[in-house]
C-alpha positions as YAML, in Angstrom:
chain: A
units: angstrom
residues:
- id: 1
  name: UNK
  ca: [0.00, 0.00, 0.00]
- id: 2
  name: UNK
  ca: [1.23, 3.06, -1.03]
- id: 3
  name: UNK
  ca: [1.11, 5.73, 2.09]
- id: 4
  name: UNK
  ca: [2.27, 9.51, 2.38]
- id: 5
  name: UNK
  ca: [5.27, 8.19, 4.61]
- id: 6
  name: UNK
  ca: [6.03, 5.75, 1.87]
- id: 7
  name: UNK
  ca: [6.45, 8.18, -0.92]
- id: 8
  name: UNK
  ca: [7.83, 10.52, 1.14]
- id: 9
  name: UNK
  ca: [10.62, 8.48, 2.50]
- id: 10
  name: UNK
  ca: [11.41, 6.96, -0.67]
- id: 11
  name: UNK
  ca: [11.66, 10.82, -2.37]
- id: 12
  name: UNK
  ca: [13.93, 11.77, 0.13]
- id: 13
  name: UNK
  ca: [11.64, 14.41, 1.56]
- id: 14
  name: UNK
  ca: [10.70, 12.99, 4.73]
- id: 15
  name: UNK
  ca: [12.00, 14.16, 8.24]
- id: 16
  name: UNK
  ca: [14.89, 12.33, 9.78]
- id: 17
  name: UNK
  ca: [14.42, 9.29, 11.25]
- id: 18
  name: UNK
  ca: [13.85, 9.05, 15.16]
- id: 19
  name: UNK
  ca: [16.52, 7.75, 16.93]
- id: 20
  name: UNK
  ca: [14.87, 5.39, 19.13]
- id: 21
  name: UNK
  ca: [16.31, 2.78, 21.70]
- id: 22
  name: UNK
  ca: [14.25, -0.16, 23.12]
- id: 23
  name: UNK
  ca: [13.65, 0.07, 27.09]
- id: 24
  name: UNK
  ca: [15.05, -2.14, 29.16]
- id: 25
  name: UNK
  ca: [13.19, -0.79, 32.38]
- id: 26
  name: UNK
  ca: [9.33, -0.68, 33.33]
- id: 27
  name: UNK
  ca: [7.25, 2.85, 31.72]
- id: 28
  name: UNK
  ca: [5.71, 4.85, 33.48]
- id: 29
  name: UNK
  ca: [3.06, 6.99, 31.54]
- id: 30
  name: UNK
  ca: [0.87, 9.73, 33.48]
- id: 31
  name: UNK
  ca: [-2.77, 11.16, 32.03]
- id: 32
  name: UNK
  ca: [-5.17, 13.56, 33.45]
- id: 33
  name: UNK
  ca: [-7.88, 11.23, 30.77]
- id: 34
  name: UNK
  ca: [-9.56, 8.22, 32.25]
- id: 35
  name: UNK
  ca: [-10.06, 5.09, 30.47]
- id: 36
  name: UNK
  ca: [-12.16, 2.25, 30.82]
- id: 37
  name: UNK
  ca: [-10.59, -1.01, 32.09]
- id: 38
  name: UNK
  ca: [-10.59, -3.09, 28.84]
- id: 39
  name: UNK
  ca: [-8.93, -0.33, 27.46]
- id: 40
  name: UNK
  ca: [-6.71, 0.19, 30.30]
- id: 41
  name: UNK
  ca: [-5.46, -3.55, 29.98]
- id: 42
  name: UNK
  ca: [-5.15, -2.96, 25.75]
- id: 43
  name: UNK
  ca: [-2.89, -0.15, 26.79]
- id: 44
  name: UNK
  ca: [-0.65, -2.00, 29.25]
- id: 45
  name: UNK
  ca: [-0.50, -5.81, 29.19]
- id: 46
  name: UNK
  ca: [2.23, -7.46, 26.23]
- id: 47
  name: UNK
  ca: [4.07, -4.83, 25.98]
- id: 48
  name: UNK
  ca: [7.97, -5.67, 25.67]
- id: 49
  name: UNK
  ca: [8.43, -4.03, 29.38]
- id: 50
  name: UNK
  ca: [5.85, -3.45, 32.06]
- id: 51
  name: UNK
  ca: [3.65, -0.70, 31.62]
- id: 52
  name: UNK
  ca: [2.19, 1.11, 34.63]
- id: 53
  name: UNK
  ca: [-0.45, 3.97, 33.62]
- id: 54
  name: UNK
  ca: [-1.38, 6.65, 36.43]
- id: 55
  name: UNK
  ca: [-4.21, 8.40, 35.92]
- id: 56
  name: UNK
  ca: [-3.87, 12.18, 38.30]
- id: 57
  name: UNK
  ca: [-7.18, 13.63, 38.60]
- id: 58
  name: UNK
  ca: [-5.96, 17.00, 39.37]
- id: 59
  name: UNK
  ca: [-3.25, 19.51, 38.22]
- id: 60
  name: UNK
  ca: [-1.15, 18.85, 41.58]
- id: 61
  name: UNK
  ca: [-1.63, 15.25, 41.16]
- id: 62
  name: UNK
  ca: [-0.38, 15.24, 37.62]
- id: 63
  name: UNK
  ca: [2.56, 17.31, 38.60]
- id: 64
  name: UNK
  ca: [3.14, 15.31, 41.54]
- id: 65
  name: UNK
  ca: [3.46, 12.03, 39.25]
- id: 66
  name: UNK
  ca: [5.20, 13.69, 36.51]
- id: 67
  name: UNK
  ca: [8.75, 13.30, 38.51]
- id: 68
  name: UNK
  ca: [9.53, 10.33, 37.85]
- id: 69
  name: UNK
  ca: [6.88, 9.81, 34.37]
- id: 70
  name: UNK
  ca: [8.34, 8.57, 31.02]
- id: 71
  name: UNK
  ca: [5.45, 9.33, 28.73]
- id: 72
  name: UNK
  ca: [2.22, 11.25, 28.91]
- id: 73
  name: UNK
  ca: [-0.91, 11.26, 27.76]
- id: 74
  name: UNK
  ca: [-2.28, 14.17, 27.29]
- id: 75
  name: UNK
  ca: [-0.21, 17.76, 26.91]
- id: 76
  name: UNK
  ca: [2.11, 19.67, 29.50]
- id: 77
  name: UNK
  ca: [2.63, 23.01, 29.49]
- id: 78
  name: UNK
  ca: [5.48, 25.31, 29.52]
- id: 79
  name: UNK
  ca: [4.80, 25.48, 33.57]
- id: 80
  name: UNK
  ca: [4.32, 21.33, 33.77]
- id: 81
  name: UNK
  ca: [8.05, 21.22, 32.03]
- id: 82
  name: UNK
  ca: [9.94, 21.91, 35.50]
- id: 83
  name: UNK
  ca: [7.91, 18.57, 36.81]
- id: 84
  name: UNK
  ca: [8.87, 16.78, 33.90]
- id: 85
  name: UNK
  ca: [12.59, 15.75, 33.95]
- id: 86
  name: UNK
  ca: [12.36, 12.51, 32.89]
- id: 87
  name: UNK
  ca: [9.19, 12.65, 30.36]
- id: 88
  name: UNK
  ca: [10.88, 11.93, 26.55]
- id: 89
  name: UNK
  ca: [6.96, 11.89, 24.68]
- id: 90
  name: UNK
  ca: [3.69, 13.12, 24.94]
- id: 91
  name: UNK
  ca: [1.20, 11.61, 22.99]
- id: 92
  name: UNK
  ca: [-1.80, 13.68, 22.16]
- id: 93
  name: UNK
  ca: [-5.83, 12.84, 22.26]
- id: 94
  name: UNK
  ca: [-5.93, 15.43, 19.53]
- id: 95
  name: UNK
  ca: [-5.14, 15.89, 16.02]
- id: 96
  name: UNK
  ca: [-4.66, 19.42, 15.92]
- id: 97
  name: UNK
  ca: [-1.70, 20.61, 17.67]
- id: 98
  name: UNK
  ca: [-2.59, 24.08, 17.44]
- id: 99
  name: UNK
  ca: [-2.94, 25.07, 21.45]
- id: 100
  name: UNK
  ca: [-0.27, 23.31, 22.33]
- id: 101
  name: UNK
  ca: [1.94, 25.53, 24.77]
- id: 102
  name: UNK
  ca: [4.84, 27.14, 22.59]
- id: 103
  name: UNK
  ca: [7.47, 26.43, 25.63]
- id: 104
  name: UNK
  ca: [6.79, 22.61, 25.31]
- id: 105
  name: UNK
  ca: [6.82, 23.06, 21.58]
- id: 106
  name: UNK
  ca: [10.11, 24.47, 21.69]
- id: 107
  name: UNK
  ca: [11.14, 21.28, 23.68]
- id: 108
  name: UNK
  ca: [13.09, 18.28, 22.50]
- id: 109
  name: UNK
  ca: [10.12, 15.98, 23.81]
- id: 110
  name: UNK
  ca: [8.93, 13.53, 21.29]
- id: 111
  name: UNK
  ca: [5.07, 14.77, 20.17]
- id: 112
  name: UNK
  ca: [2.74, 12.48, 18.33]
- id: 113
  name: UNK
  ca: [-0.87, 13.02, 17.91]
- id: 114
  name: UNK
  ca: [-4.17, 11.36, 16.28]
- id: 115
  name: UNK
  ca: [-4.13, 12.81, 12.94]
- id: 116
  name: UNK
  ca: [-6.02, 10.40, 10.68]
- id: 117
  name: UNK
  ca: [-8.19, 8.82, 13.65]
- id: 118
  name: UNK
  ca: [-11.41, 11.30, 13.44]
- id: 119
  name: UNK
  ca: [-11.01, 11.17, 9.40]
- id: 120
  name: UNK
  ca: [-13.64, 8.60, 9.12]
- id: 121
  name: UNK
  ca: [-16.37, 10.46, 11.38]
- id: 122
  name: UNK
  ca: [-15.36, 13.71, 9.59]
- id: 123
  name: UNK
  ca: [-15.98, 12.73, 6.46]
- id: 124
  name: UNK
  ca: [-19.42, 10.93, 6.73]
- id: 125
  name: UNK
  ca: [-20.51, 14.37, 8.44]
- id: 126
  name: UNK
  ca: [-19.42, 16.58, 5.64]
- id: 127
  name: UNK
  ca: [-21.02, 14.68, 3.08]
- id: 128
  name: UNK
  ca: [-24.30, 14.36, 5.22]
- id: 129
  name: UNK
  ca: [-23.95, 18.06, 5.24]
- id: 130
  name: UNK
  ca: [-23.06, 18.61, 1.43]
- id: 131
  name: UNK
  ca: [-26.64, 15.80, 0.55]
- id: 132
  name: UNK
  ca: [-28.29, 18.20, 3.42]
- id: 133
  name: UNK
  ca: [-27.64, 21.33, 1.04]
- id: 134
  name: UNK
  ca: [-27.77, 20.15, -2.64]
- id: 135
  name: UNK
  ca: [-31.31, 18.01, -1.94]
- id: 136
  name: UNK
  ca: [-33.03, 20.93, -0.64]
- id: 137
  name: UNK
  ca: [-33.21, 19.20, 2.95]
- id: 138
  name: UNK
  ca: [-31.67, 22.59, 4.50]
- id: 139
  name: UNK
  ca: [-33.06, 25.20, 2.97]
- id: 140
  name: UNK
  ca: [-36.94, 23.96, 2.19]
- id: 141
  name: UNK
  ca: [-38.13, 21.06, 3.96]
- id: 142
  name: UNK
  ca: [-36.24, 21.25, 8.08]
- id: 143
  name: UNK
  ca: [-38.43, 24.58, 7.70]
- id: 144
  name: UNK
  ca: [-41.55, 23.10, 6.45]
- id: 145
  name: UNK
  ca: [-41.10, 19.71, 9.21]
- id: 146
  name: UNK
  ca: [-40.76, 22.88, 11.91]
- id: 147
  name: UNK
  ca: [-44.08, 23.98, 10.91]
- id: 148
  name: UNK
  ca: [-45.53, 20.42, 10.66]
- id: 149
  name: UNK
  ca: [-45.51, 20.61, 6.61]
- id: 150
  name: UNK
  ca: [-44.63, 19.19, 3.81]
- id: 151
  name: UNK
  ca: [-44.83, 20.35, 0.40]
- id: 152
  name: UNK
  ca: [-42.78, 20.31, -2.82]
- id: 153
  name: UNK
  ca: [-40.41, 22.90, -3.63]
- id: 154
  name: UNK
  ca: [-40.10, 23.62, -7.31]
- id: 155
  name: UNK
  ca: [-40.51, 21.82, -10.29]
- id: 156
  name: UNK
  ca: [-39.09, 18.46, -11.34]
- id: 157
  name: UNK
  ca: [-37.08, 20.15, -13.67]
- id: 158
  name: UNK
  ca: [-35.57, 23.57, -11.40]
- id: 159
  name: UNK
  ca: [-32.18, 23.55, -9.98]
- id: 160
  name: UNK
  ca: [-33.36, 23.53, -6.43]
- id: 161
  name: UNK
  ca: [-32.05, 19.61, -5.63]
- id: 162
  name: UNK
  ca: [-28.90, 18.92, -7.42]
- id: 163
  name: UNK
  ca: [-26.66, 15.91, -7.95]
- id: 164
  name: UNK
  ca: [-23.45, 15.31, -6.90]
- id: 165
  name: UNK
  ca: [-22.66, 12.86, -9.85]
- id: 166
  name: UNK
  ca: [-20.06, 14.44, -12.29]
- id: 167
  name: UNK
  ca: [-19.82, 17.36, -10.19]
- id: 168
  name: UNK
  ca: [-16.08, 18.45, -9.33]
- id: 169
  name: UNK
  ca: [-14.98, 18.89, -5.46]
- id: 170
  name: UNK
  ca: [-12.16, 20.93, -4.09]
- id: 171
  name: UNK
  ca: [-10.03, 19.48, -1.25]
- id: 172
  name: UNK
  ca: [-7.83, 22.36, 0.45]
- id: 173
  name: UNK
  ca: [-5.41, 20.04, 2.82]
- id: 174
  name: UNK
  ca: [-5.48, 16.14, 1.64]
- id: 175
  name: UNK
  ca: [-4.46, 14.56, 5.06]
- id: 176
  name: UNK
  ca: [-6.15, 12.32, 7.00]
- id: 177
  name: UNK
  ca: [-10.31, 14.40, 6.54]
- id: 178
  name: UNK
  ca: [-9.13, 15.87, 3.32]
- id: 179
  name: UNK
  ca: [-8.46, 12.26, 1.79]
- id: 180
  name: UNK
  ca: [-11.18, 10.42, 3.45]
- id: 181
  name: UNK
  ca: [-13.64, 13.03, 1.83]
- id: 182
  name: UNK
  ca: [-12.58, 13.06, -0.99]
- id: 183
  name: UNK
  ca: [-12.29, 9.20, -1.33]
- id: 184
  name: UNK
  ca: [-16.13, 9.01, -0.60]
- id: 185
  name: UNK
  ca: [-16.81, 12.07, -2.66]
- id: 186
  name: UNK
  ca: [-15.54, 10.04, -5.56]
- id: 187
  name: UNK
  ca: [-16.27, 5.92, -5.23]
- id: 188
  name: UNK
  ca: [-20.03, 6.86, -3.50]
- id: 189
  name: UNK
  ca: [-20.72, 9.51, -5.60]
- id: 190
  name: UNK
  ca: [-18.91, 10.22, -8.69]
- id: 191
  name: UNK
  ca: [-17.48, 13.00, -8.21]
- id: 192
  name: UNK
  ca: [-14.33, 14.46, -9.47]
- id: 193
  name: UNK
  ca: [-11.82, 14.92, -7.19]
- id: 194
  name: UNK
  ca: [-8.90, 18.00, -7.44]
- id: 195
  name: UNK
  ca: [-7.13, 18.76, -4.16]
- id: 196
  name: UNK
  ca: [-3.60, 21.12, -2.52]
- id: 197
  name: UNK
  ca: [-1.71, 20.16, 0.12]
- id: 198
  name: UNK
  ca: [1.61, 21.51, 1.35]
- id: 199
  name: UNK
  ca: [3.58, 18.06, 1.32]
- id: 200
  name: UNK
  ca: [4.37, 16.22, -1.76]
- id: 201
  name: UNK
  ca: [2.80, 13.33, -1.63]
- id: 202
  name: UNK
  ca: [1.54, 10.60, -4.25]
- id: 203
  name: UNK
  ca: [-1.43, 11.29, -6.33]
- id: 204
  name: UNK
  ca: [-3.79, 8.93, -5.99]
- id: 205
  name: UNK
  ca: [-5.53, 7.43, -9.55]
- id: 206
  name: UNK
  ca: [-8.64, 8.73, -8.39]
- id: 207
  name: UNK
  ca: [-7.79, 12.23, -7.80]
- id: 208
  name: UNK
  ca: [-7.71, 14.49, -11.01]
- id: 209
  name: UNK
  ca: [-5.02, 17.20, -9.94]
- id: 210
  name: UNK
  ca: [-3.05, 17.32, -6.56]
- id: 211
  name: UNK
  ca: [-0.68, 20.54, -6.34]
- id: 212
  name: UNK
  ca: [0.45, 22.70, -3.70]
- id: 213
  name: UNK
  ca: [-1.01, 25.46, -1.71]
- id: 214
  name: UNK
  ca: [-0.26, 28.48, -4.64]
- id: 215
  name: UNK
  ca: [-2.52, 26.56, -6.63]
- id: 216
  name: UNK
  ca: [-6.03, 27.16, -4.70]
- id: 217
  name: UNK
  ca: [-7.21, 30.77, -6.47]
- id: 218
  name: UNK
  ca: [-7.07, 28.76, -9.58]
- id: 219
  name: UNK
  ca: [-8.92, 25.62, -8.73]
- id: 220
  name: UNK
  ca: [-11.37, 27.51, -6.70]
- id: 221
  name: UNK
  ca: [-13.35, 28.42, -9.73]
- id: 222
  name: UNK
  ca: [-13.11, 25.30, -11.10]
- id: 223
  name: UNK
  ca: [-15.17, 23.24, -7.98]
- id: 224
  name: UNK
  ca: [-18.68, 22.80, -6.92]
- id: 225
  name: UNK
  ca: [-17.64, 22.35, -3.57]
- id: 226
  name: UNK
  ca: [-14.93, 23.82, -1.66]
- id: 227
  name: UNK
  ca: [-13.61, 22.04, 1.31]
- id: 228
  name: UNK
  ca: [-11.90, 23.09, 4.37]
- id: 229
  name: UNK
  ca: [-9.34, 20.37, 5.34]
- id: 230
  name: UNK
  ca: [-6.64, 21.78, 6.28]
- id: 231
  name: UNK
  ca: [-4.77, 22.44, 10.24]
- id: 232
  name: UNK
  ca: [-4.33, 25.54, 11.74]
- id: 233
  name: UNK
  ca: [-0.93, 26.92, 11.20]
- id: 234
  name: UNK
  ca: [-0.19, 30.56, 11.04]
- id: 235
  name: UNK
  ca: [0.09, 30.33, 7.06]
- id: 236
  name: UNK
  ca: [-3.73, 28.83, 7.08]
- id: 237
  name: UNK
  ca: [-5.86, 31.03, 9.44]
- id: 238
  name: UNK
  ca: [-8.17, 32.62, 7.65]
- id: 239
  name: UNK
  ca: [-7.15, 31.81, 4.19]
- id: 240
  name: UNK
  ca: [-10.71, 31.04, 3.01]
- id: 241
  name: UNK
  ca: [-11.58, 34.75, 2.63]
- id: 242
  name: UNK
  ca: [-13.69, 37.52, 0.73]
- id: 243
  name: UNK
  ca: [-11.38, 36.69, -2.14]
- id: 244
  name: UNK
  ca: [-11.39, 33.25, -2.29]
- id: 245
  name: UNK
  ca: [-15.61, 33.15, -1.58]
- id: 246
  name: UNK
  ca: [-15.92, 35.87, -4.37]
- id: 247
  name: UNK
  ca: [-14.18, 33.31, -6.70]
- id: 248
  name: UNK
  ca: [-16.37, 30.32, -5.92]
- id: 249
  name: UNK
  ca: [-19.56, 29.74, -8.37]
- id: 250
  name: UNK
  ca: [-22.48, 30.98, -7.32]
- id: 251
  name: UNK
  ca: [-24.16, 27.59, -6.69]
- id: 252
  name: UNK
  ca: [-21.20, 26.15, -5.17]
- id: 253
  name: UNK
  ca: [-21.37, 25.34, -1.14]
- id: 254
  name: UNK
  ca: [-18.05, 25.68, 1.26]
- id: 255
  name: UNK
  ca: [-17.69, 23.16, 3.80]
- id: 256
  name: UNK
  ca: [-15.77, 23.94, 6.57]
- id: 257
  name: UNK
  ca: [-14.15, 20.53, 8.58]
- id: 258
  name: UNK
  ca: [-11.28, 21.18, 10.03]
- id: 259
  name: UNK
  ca: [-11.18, 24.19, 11.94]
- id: 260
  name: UNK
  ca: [-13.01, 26.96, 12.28]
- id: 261
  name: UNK
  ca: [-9.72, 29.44, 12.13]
- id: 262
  name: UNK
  ca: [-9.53, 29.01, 8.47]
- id: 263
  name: UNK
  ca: [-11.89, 30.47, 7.36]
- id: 264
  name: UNK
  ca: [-13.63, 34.46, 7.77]
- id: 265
  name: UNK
  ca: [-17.35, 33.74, 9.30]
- id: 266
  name: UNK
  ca: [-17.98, 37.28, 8.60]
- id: 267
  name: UNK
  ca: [-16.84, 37.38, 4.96]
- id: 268
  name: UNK
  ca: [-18.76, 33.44, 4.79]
- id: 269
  name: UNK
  ca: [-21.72, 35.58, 6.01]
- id: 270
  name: UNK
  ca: [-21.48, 37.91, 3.29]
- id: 271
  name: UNK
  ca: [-20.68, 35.63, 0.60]
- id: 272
  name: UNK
  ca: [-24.03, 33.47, 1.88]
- id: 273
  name: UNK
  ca: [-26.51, 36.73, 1.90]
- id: 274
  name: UNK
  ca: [-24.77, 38.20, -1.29]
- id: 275
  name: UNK
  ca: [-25.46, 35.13, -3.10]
- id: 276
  name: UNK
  ca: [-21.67, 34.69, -3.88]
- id: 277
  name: UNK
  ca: [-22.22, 31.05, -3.19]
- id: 278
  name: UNK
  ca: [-24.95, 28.42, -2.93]
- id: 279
  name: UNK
  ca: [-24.39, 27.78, 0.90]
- id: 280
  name: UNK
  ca: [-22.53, 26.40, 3.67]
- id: 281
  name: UNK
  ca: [-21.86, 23.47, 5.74]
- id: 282
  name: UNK
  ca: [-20.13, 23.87, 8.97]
- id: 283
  name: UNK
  ca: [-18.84, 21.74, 11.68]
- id: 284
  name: UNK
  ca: [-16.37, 24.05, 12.81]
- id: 285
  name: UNK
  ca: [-16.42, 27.62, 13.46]
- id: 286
  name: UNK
  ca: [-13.86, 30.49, 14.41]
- id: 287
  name: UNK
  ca: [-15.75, 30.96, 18.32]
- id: 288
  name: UNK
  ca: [-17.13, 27.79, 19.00]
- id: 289
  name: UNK
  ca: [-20.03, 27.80, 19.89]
- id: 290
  name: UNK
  ca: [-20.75, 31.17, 18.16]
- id: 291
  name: UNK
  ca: [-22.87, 33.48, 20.12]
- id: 292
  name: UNK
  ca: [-26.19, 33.50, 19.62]
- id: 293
  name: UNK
  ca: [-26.69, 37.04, 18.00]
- id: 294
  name: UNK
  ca: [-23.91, 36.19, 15.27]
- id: 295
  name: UNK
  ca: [-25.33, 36.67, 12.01]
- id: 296
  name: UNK
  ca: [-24.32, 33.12, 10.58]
- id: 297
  name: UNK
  ca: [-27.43, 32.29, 12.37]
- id: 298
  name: UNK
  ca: [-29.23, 35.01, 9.68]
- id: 299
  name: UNK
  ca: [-27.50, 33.51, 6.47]
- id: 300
  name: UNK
  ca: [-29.68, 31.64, 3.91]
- id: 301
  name: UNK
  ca: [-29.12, 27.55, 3.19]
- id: 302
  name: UNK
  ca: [-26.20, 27.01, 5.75]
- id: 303
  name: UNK
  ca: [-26.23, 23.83, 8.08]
- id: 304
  name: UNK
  ca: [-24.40, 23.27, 11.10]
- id: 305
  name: UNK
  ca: [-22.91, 20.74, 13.87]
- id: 306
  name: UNK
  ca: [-20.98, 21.42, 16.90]
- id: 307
  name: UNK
  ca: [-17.57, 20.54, 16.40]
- id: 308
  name: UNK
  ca: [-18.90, 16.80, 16.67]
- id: 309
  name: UNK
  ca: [-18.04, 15.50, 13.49]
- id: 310
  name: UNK
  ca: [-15.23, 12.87, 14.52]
- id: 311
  name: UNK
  ca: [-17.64, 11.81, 18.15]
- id: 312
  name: UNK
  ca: [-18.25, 7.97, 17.99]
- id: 313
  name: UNK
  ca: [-17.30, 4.96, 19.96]
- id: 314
  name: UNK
  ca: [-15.50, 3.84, 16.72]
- id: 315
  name: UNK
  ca: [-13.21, 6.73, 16.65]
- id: 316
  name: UNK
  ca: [-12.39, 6.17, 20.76]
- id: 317
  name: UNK
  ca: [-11.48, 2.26, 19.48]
- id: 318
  name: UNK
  ca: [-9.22, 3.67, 16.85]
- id: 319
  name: UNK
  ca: [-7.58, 6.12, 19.71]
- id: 320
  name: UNK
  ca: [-6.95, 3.55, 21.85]
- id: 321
  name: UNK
  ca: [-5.79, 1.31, 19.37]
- id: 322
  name: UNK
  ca: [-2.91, 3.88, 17.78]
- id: 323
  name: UNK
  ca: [-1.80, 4.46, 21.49]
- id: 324
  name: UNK
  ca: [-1.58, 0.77, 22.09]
- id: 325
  name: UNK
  ca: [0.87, 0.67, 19.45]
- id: 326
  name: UNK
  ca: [2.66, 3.80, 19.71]
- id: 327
  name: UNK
  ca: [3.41, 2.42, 23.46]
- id: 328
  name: UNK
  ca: [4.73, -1.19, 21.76]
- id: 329
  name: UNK
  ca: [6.99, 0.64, 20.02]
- id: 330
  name: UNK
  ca: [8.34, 3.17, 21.91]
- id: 331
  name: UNK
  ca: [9.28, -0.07, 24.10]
- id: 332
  name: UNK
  ca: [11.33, -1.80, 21.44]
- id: 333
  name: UNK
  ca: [12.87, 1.33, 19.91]
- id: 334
  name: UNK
  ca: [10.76, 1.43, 17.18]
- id: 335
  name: UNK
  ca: [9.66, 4.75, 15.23]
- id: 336
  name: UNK
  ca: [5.93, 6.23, 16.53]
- id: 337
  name: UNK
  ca: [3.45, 6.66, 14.35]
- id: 338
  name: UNK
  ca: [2.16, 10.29, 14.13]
- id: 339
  name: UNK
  ca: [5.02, 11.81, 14.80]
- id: 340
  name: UNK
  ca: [4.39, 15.88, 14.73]
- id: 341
  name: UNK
  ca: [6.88, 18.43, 13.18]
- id: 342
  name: UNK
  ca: [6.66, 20.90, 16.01]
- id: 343
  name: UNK
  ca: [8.22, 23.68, 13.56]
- id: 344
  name: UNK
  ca: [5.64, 23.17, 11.01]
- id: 345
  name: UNK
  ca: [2.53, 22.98, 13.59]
- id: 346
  name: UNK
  ca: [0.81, 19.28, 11.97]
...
C-alpha cells in the first residue's frame, strides 16, 4: 500500500528518522484522561516491558506524578516542564496541535498526535452536510417539518435539488479528513476529485489534480464544492476569505471541517446573503459555539454541527488502538506513528 510516509521516505523528503532505543526498564506513563478497564489492559498488558499507567485527577496530582513519568498522555505546558525531567513523549488525544503551549513546543520531547483517527467520522458528516444542502433538505423542507408541513419545492425540472454525480470537489489540505472526503466524494458519488496540500505526496488514480497550496485561487473556480481540510498553522488562518468566496460559483457550497480558524465567518456571512455562493456546511467555526446574536445564524441555506463530526465509539477504538501501538513501540525502539513536526505545527 502506497502511504504519504512511503512516498515521502522513498523521495527523500521525509524528516529524519527518530533515533529510538528499546527500554530495558518498566514505563511509566501519566494522564489527566480516564479510560475504561478493557482499554486500560489494551494499553498496558504485552508490551515488551511493564507498563504502569497513572491516571492524576488533578493539576497537583499530575505534577506530583510527573517526577519520575516517562510518557504522557495528554499535553504539559510550559509550567508542567519543571515537573517533567524525565518525560521523553507526549502523545496527544488530539489531532490538531494548534494550542499546544509554545514552551513545550520548543522542547526536545517527542510529540505524536491522532491525525487520521477522526477522518472517518469527519468525512461521513461533511457529506451528510453537502446531501443536506444540494437536496433541498436545508433550505426547504427542516423549515416546512418545523411547521408540521410538507410540500414540494419547485418543479421536477428547477435547480433547487442537485446531484453530486459528475460534479467536481475541491479538497484544500489532503491529510487524514481531506483524503477520506474526498475518497467518498468520488467511489459513492462520482465526483471528481482535485485537491492542494503543502507536502508532496503521491497522487492517488482517483484524484484528477493534486498541487500545492499556490494553486487554490485557480482551482477555486473550477469546484462545486470547496472544502476546508486543512490544520491551523499561522500560514492557514483565515485563508478562506472575501477573495477566495468571491471566486467560488455561485451555486457552489463551502464546507468547513477542520477548523473553524480558516476560514472568515464574517466574509462566509457575506458571501451566503450576497449570493456569492450556494451555501454552507459547517462543523467548525472560528468561536465555537458562536454566540447567539452572530449573524451566521441570519444567512440563507447554511447547516451546522458542533464541532462533533469525529464523536463515535469507533473513533475512541481507533484512539486507543494507535496508542496501544505507539506504546509497543516506543518499548522496542521502534519509530511512533504520528510523529508531529513541532516547527511546522501538523
Amino acid at each position: 500500500m502506497i502511504t504519504r510516509r512511503t512516498v515521502l521516505q522513498a523521495s527523500g523528503l521525509a524528516a529524519a528518522p527518530q533515533v529510538m532505543t528499546a527500554q530495558t526498564g518498566p514505563l511509566k506513563v501519566v494522564s489527566m484522561v480516564e479510560f475504561e478497564p478493557a482499554e486500560l489492559a489494551k494499553l498496558t498488558q504485552g508490551k515488551a516491558v511493564p507498563i504502569r499507567l497513572v491516571v492524576a485527577k488533578d493539576r497537583e496530582t499530575f505534577r506530583k506524578e510527573l517526577r519520575d513519568a516517562d510518557i504522557v498522555y495528554g499535553g504539559l505546558t510550559g509550567a508542567d516542564l519543571d515537573f517533567a525531567p524525565k518525560v521523553k513523549w507526549v502523545q496527544s488525544p488530539g489531532a490538531g496541535v494548534e494550542s499546544a503551549d509554545p514552551k513545550f513546543m520548543a522542547s526536545p520531547i517527542l510529540f505524536t498526535n491522532m491525525a487520521r483517527i477522526f477522518a472517518p467520522g469527519i468525512a461521513e458528516t461533511a457529506m451528510g452536510l453537502l446531501l443536506c444542502l444540494t437536496r433541498g433538505i436545508t433550505k426547504y423542507y427542516m423549515p416546512q417539518f418545523a411547521k408540521r408541513q410538507m410540500k414540494p419545492v419547485g418543479t421536477v425540472k428547477s435547480p433547487d435539488h442537485w446531484e453530486l454525480g459528475g460534479r467536481t470537489i475541491g479538497l484544500v489540505g489532503f491529510g487524514g479528513i481531506g483524503y477520506e472526503i474526498g475518497r467518498r466524494a468520488h467511489f459513492g458519488f462520482d465526483m471528481k476529485v482535485l485537491a492542494t496540500d503543502a507536502k508532496p505526496m503521491h497522487k492517488p488514480e482517483w484524484v484528477e489534480e493534486l498541487r500545492d497550496p499556490s494553486w487554490l485561487m485557480e482551482m477555486v473556480p473550477r469546484v462545486d464544492v470547496l472544502v476546508s481540510a486543512a490544520p491551523s498553522t499561522p500560514k492557514t488562518r483565515r485563508m478562506f476569505n472575501e477573495s477566495v468566496f468571491r471566486k467560488m460559483q455561485k451555486h457552489a457550497i463551502f464546507l468547513g471541517m477542520s477548523r473553524g480558524d480558516l476560514f472568515d465567518d464574517m466574509a462566509l456571512v457575506k458571501a451566503l446573503k450576497e449570493g456569492w455562493i450556494g451555501g454552507a456546511g459547517l462543523d467548525v467555526f472560528p468561536t465555537e459555539p458562536p454566540p447567539a446574536d452572530h449573524p451566521i445564524f441570519d444567512a440563507p441555506n447554511v447547516v451546522m454541527t458542533a464541532h462533533t463530526s469525529g464523536w463515535g465509539p469507533d473513533r475512541q477504538r481507533r484512539l486507543v488502538d494507535l496508542f496501544a501501538e505507539n506504546l509497543r513501540r516506543y518499548a522496542l525502539g521502534m519509530e511512533l506513528m504520528n510523529v508531529v513536526d513541532k516547527q511546522k505545527g501538523y
